[in-house]
C-alpha positions in Angstrom: -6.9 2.3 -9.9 -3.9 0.3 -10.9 -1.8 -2.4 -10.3 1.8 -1.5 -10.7 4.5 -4.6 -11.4 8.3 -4.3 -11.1 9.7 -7.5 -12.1 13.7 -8.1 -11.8 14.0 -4.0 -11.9 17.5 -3.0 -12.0 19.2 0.6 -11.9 23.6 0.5 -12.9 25.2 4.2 -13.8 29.0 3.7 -15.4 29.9 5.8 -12.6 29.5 6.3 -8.9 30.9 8.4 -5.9 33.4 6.2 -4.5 34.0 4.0 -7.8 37.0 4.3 -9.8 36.2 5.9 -13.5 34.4 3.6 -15.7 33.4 1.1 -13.2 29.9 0.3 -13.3 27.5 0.2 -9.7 23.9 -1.1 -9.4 21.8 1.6 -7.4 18.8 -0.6 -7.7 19.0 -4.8 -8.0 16.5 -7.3 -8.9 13.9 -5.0 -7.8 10.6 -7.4 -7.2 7.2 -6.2 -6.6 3.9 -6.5 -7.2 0.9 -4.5 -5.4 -2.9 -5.0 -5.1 -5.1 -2.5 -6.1 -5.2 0.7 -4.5 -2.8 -0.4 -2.1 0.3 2.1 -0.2 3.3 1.1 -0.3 6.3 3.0 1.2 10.0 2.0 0.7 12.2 2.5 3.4 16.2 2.4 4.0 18.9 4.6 4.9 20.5 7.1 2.8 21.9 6.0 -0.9 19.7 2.4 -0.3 18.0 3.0 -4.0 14.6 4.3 -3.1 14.2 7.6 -5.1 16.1 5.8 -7.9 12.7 3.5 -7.9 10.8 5.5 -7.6 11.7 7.3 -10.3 12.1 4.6 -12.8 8.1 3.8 -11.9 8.3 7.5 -12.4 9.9 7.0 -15.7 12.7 9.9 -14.8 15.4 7.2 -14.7 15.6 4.1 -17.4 15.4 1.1 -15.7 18.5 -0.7 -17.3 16.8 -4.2 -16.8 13.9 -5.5 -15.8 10.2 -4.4 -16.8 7.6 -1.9 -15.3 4.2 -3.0 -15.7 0.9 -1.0 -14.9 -2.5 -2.3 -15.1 -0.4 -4.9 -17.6 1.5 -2.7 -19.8 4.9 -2.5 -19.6 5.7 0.9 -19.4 9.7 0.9 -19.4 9.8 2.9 -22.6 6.7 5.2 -22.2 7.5 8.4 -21.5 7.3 9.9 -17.9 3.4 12.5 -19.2 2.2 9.6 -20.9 2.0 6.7 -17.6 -0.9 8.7 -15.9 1.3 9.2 -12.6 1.0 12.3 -10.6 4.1 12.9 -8.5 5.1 14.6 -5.0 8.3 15.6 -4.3 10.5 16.6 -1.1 10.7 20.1 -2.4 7.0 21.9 -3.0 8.4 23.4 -6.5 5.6 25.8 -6.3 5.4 29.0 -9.0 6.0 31.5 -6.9 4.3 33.9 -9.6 1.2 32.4 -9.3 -2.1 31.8 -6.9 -2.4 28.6 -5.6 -5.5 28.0 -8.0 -3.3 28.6 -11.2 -0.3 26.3 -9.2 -3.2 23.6 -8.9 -4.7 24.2 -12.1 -1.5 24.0 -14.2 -0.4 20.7 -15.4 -4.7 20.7 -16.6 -4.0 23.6 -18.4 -1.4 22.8 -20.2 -3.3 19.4 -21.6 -5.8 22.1 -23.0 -8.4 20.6 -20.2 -11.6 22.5 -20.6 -11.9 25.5 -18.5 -15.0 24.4 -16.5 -13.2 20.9 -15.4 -10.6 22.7 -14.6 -12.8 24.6 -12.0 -14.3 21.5 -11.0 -11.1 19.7 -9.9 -9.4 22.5 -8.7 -12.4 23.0 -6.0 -12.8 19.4 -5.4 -8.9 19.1 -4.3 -9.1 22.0 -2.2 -12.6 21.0 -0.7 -10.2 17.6 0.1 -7.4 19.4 1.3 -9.2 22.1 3.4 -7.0 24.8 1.2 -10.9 26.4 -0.1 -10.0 30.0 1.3 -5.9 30.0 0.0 -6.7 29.8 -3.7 -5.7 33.4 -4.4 -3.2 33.4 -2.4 0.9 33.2 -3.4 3.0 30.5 -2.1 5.0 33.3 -0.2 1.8 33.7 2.1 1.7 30.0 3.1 2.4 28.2 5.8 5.0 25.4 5.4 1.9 22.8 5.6 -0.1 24.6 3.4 2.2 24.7 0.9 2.5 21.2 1.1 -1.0 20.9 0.8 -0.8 22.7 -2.5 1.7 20.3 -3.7 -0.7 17.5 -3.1 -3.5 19.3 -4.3 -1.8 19.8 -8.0 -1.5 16.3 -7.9 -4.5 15.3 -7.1 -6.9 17.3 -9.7 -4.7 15.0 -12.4 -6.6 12.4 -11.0 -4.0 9.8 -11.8 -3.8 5.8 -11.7 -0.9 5.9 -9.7 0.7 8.4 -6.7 4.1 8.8 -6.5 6.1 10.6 -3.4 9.5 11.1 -2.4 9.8 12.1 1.0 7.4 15.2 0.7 6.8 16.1 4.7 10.9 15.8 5.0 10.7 20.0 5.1 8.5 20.3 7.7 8.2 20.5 11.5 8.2 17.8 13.6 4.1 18.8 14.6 3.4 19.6 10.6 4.9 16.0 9.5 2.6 14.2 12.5 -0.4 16.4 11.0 0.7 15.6 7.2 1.3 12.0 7.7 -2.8 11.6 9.1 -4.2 13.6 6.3 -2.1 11.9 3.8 -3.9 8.2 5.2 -6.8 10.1 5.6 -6.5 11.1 1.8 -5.7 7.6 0.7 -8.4 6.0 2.1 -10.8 8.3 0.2 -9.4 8.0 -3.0 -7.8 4.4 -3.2 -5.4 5.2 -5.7 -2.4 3.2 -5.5 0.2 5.0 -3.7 4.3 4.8 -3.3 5.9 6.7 -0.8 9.1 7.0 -0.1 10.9 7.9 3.5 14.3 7.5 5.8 11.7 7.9 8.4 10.9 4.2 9.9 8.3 6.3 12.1 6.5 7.5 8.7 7.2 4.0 7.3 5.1 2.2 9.8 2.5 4.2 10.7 1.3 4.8 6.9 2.3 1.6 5.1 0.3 -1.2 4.6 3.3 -3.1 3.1 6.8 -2.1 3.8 9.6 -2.5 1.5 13.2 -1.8 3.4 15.7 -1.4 1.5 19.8 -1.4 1.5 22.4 -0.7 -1.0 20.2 -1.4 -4.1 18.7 -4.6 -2.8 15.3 -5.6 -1.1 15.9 -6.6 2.4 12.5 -7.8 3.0 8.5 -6.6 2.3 6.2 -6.9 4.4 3.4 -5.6 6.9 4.5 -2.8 9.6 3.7 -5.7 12.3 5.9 -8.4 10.6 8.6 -6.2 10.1 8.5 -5.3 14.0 8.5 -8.8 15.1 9.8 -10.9 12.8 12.4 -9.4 11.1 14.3 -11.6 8.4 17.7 -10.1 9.1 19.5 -8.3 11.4 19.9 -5.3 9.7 15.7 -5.3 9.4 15.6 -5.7 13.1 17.8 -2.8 13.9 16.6 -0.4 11.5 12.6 -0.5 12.2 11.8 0.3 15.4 12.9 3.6 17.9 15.3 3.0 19.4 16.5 0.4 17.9 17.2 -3.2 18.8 20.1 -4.2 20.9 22.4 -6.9 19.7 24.8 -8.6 21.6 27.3 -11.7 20.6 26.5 -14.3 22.4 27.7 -18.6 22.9 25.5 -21.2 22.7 26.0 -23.7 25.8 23.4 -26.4 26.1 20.0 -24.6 26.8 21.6 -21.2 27.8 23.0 -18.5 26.2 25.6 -16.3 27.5 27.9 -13.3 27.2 29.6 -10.9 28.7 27.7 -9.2 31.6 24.3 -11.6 30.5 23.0 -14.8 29.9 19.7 -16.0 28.7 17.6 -19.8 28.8 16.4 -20.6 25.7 12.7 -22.5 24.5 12.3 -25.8 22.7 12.0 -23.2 19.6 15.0 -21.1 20.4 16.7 -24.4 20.8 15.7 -26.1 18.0 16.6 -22.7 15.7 20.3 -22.6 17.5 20.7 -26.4 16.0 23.8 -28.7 17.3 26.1 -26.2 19.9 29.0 -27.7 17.9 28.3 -26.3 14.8 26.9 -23.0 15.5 28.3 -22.2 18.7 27.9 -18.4 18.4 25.0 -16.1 17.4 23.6 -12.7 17.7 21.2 -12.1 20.6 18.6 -9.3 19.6 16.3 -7.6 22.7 14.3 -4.6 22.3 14.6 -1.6 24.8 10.8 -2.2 25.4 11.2 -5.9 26.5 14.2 -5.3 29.1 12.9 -4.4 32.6 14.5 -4.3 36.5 15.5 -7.0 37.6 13.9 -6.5 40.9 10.3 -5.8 39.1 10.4 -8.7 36.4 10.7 -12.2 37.0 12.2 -12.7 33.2 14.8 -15.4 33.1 17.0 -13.2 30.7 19.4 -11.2 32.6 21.8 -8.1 32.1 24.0 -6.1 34.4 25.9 -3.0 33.6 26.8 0.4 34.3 24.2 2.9 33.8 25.9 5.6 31.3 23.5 7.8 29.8 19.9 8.6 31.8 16.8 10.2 28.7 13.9 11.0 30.8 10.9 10.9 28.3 7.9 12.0 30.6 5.9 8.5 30.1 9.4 6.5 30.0 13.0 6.7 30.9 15.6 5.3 28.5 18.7 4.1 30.1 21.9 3.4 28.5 23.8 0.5 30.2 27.2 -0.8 29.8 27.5 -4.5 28.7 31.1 -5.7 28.3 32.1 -2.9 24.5 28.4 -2.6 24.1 25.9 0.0 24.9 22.5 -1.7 25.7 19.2 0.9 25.7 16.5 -0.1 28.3 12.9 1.8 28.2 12.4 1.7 32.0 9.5 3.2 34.3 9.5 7.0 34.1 10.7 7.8 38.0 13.8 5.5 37.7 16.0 5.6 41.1 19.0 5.3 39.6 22.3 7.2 38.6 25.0 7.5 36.2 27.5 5.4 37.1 25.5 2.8 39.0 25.0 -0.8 38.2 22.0 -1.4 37.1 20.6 -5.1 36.8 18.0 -5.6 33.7 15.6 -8.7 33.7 13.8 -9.8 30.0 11.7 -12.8 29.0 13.5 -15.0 26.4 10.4 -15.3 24.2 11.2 -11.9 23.2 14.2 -12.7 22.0 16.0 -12.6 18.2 18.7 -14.6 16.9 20.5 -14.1 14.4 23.2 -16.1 12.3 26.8 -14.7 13.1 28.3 -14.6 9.7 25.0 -14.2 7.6 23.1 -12.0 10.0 19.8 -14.1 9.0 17.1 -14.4 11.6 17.8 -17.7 13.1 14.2 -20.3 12.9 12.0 -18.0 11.0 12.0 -19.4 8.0 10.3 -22.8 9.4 7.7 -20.6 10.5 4.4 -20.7 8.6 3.2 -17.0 10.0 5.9 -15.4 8.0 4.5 -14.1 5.2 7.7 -11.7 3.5 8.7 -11.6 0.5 12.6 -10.4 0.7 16.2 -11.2 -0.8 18.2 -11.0 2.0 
């Protein structure tokens, strides 16, 4: 089991796509972290946000250029990457395709001179784990995409290291594989406890196997916490619109007395809402964020919050219809009942309660009130 700290981490490269020759960029920035025992943690962000690259400076594939890696106490910035008892899985399987999925598993052991009968042992413990008992002589050419990434996991796993580490590893696999994966990877953490780091684009993935989050964007924490937190109180904006499918709407809205109001909507506000907003003279605008979940028809919800639009796009789900509505230059999403009675191009009036409500600080994008509130318990540079 371990403990793994990253304390004021940073990543720069003298070069970058995009960046003139010989000017530096930070792919990772005052990087913060510590996790509790055994715990799994997944970091999360879009494309180019700095996730692989910490990964694999925990890794030890990348040199952190500042800041210090601890595990179990020891900073282990300048130990090499075989020597920091982490077993890694990446996106691609990188399976010998020469040899049996025994030898595949049994490798990395081998090559440490491991005895032959522990060898054995952990090999058939992993695959007992994994269910992969009857595919041990068999080349990767006769897997199956999930059993191949069952092997990958499986090699990593007879190690029996201190710390996982994986980047993105059901991103090659069916929609039905990665729901399968992602339950036996839980399942497999909760068996073993080992501390765990995951990394995904996949909010989906992020929140159903995290028990902290980290979202991350260009190089920079955003905020860490819990997959509930995250959901409903997001610290920023960019938080609120990235976890969640689909995401949060956000309309511009002004700040008159105890109402809010826009183009096409307008919204009462609570003593809290209210109290967040401050003095209508100095913050007189704001973001207004609403979920697709929390917007109903008007004619079915008595929600003070209203919306009217044109319908523009109709998504029949089975369980739900989405509805994409008009609102002034923005496109709002609604999750409605599934047998919705209405057509492209009709109005469509859309009720919501304001204590579902976000706001968010026009020119900082900051959630507006949280941070008076004691519940919030994130850690996060915004």
């Amino acid at each position: 089991m371990a403990i793994v700290e990253l304390k004021d981490v940073a990543k720069r490269y003298d070069s970058m796509p995009g960046k003139k020759g010989g000017e530096h960029a930070n792919a990772v920035e005052d990087f913060n972290l510590i996790t509790r025992d055994g715990e799994f943690v997944v970091l999360v962000g879009p494309s180019g946000c700095g996730k692989s690259t910490t990964m694999r400076m925990i890794a030890g594939l990348e040199h952190n250029t500042a800041g210090e890696i601890r595990i179990n106490g020891q900073d282990v910035s300048a130990v090499e990457p075989r020597d920091r008892d982490i077993a890694m899985v990446f996106q691609s399987y990188a399976l010998y395709p020469h040899m049996s999925v025994y030898h595949n598993m049994a490798f990395a052991l081998e090559l440490k001179k491991t005895p032959k009968d522990e060898v054995k042992k952990r090999v058939q413990e992993a695959a007992k784990i994994l269910d992969i008992e009857h595919l041990l002589d068999r080349k990767p050419r006769a897997l199956s995409g999930g059993q191949r990434q069952r092997v990958a996991l499986g090699r990593a796993l007879v190690r029996q290291p201190q710390v996982f580490l994986m980047d993105e590893p059901l991103s090659n696999l069916d929609a039905r594989l990665r729901v399968e994966m992602r339950a036996e990877i839980t399942r497999l953490h909760r068996r073993l406890g080992v501390t765990t780091f995951y990394v995904t684009h996949d909010q989906t993935e992020a929140m159903t196997m995290g028990q902290r989050i980290v979202v991350m964007r260009d190089g920079r924490i955003q905020q860490i916490d819990t997959p509930y937190n995250l959901y409903e109180r997001p610290l920023n904006r960019f938080v609120a619109g990235f976890i969640g499918t689909p995401s949060m709407n956000f309309l511009q809205a002004d700040y008159q007395g105890d109402t809010l109001r826009g183009e096409g909507f307008s919204c009462s506000l609570n003593p809290h809402q209210q109290a967040a907003l401050g003095d209508a003279g100095q913050r007189a605008r704001c973001w207004l964020g609403i979920r697709p979940e929390h917007l109903h028809q008007a004619d079915t919800f008595t929600g003070s919050g209203r919306l009217e639009g044109a319908v523009e796009v109709i998504e029949p789900l089975g369980p739900v219809t989405m509805a994409q509505v008009r609102i002034g230059e923005t496109l709002v999403t609604a999750q409605l009942a599934a047998h919705l009675e209405v057509q492209i191009g009709d109005t469509l009036a859309l009720a919501f309660d304001p204590d579902h409500v976000h706001l968010f600080d026009i020119d900082s994008d900051r959630t507006l009130g949280l941070e008076t509130d004691p519940a919030v318990s994130a850690q996060a540079t915004a």
